[in-house]
C-alpha positions as CSV (number, residue, x, y, z in Angstrom):
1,X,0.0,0.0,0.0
2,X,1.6,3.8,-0.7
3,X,0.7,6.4,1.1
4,X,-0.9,8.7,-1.6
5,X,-4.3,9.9,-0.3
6,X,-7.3,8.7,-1.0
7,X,-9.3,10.1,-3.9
8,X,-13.0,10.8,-4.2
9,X,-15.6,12.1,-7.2
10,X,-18.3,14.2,-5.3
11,X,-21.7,13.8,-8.4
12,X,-24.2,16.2,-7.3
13,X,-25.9,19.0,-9.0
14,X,-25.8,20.7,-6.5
15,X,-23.2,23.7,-6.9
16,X,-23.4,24.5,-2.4
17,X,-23.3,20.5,-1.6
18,X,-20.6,20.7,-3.7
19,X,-18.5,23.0,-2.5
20,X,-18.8,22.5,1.5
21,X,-17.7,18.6,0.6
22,X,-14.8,19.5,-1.4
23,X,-13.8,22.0,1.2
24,X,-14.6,19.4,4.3
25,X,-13.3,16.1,2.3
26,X,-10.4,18.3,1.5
27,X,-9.6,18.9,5.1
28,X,-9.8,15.3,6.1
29,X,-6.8,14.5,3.9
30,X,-9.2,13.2,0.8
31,X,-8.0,14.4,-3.2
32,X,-11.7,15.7,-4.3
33,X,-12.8,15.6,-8.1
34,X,-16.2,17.3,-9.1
35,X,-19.0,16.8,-11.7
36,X,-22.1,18.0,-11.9
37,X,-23.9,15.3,-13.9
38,X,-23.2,11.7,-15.1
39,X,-21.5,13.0,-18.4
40,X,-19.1,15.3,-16.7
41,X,-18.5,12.6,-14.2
42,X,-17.4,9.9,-17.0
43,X,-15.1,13.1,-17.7
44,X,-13.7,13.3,-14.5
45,X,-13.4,9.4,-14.4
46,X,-10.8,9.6,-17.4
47,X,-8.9,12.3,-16.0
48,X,-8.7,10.8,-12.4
49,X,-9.4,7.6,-11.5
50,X,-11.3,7.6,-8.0
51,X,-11.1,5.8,-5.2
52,X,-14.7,5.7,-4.3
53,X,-17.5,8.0,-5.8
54,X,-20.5,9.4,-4.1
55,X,-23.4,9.9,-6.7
56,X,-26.8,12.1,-6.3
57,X,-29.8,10.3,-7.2
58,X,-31.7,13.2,-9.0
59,X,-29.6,15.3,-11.6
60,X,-30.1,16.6,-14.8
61,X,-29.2,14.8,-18.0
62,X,-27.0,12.0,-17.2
63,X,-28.3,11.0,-14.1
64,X,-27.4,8.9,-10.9
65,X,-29.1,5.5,-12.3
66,X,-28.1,6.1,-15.4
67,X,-24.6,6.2,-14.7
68,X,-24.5,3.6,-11.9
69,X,-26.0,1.3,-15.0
70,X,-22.9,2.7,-17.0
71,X,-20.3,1.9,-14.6
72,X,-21.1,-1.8,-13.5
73,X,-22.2,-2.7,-17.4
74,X,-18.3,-2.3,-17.5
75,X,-17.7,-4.8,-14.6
76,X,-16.3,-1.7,-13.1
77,X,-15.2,-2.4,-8.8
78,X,-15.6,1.1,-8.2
79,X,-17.1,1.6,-4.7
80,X,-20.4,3.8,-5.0
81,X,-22.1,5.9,-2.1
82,X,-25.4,7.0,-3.2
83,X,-27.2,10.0,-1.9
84,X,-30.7,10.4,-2.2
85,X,-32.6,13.5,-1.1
86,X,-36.5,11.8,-0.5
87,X,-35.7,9.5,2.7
88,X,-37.8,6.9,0.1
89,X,-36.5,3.5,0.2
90,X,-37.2,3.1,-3.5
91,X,-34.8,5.1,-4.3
92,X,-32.3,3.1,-1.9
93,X,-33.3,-0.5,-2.9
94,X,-32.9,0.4,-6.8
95,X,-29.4,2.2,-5.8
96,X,-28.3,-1.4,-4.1
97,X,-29.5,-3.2,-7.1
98,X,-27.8,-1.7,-9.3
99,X,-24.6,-1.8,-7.8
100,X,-24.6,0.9,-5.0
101,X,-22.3,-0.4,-2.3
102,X,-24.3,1.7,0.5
103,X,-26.8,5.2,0.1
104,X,-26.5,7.8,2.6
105,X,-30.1,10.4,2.5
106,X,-29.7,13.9,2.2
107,X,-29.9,15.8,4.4
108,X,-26.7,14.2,7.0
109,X,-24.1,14.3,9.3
110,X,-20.7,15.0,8.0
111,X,-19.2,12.8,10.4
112,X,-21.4,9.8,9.0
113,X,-20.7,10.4,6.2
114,X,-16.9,10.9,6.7
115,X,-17.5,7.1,8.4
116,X,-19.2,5.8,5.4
117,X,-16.4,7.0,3.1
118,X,-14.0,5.3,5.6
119,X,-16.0,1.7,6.0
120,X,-16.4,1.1,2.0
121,X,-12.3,2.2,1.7
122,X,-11.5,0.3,4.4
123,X,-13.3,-3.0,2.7
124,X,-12.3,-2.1,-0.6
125,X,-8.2,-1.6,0.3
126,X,-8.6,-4.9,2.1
127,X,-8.5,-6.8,-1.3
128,X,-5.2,-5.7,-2.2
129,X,-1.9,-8.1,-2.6
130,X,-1.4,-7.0,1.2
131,X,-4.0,-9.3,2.1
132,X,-2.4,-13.4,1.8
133,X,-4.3,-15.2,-1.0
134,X,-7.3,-17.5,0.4
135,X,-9.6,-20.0,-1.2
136,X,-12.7,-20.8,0.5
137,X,-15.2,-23.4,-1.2
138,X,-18.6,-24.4,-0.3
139,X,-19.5,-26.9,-3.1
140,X,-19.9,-25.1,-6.4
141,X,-19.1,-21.6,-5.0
142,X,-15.5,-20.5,-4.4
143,X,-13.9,-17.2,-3.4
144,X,-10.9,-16.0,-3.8
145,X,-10.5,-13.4,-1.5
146,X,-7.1,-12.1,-2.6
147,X,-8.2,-11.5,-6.2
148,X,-11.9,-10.7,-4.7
149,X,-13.2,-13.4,-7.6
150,X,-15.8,-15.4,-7.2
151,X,-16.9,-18.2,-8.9
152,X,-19.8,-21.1,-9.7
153,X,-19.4,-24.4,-11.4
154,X,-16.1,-22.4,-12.4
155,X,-17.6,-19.4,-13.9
156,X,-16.6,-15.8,-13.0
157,X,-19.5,-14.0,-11.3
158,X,-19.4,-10.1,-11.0
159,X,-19.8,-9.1,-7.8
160,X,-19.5,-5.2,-6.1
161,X,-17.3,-5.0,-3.0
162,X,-20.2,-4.9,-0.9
163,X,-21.6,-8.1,-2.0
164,X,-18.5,-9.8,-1.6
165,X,-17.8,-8.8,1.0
166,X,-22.3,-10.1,2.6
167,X,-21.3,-13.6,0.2
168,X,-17.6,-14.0,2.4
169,X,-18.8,-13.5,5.7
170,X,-22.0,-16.0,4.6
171,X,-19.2,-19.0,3.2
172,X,-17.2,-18.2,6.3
173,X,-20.2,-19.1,8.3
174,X,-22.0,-21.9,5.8
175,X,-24.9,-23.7,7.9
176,X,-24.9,-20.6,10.6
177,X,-27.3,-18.1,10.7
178,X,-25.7,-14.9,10.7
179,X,-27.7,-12.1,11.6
180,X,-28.6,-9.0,10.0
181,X,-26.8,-6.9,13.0
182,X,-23.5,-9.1,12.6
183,X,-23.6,-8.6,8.4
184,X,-24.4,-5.0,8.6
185,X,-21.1,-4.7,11.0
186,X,-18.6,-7.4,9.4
187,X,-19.8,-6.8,6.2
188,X,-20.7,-3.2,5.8
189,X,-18.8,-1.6,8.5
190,X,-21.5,0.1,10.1
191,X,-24.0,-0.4,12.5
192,X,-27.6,-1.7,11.6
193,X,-30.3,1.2,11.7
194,X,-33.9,1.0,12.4
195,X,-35.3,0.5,8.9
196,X,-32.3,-0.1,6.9
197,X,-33.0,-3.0,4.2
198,X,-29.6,-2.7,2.7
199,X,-29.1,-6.2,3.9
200,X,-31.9,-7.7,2.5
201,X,-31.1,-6.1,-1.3
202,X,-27.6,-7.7,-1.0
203,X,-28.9,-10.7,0.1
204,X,-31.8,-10.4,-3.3
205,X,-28.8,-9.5,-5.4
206,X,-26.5,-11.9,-4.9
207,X,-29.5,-14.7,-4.6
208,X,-30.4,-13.4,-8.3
209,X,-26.4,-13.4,-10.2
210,X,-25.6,-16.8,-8.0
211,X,-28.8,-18.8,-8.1
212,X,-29.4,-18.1,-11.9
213,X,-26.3,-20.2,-11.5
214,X,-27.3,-23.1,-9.8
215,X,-29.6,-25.2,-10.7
216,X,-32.3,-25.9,-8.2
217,X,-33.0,-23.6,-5.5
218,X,-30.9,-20.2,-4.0
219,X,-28.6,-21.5,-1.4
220,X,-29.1,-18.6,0.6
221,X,-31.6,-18.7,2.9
222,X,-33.6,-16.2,4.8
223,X,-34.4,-17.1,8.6
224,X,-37.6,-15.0,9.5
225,X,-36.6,-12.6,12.8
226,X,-32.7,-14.3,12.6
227,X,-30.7,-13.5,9.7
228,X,-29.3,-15.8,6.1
229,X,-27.2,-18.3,6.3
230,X,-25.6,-20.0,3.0
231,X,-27.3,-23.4,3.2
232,X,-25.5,-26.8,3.0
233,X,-27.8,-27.6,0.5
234,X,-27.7,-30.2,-2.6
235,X,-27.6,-27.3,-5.1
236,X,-24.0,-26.1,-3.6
237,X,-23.0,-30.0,-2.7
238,X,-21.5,-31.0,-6.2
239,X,-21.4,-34.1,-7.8
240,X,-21.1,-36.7,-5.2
């Protein structure tokens, strides 16, 4: 790892929101790009290539959805924050299933968001060469959690940091039921809020790009007031 600092592509029309996180990011030792719209963003993106981007829902033009679509149609790892300014958890379940790593609703803290930037960095830089190469296998599914690949039956499955990161703590923990406190925390590096369903759109996501997979049923399985736990099931067992 060097030592360069971190940098981050602020997407908001929003000329004020713009400015006050520049100038705070700036002061907590962050490089700060700006764009005002998807377009100018993709702009930015060739100049500078960020470290983490946090996106506005509602822009003109180009907007956040749009460009979230345009980034992982790439396979692109780029950790996304979205900010939305309804609190509408519409707008935060199609962010997550599109790709969003987490969503952060407008109006907020700067410190929590300061600790959002911090958790998805902190997950992301975790998958460098500094970390020793592992293998973990639960029947057809494998991780590599050096190389952050996954695969099923041996084929390459795109995956954003933050689902990776649900799926790992889930193979760690195959035939447990983890809770949705304990993935929030591990997984998302942040604690669980009162009606946050970031959990369950990972858990919908990854069900969807690793079931269609599989033949026979989703080997994640939801347990009703518990958690998920990847099941032990015959679909993940293999031939025998």
């Amino acid at each position: 790892m060097t030592d360069r600092r971190a940098r981050v592509l602020v997407v908001d029309d929003d000329l004020e929101l713009r400015g006050m996180l520049k100038e705070y990011l700036t002061r907590e030792q962050f490089d700060v790009d700006l764009a005002y719209d998807g377009a100018s963003a993709l702009q930015r993106m060739a100049q500078h290539r960020p470290d983490i981007m946090l996106l506005d829902v509602s822009m003109p033009g180009v907007g956040g959805f749009e460009l979230l679509k345009h980034i992982r149609s790439d396979s692109s790892s780029l950790p996304v924050l979205m900010l939305t300014a309804r609190d509408d958890h519409i707008d935060r379940v199609l962010g997550l299933e599109l790709g969003a790593d987490d969503y952060l609703t407008k109006p907020f803290n700067a410190r929590e968001l300061l600790a959002r930037i911090r958790a998805i960095l902190r997950r992301a830089g975790s998958g460098t060469q500094a970390e020793a190469p592992e293998v973990l296998q639960v029947g057809l599914l494998t991780l590599e959690t050096g190389l952050r690949r996954v695969r099923v039956s041996g084929e390459l499955v795109a995956l954003t940091d933050a689902e990776f990161r649900v799926l790992e703590l889930l193979v760690r923990n195959a035939g447990r039921v983890v809770s949705r406190n304990e993935i929030t925390h591990k997984a998302l590096g942040r604690r669980l809020l009162g009606l946050d369903r970031s959990v369950d759109t990972h858990m919908n996501n990854l069900r969807r790009k690793i079931g269609q997979r599989i033949e026979s049923s989703t080997p994640i399985i939801g347990v009703r007031g518990a958690g998920y736990m990847l099941g032990i099931a015959e679909s993940l067992q293999g031939e025998r």
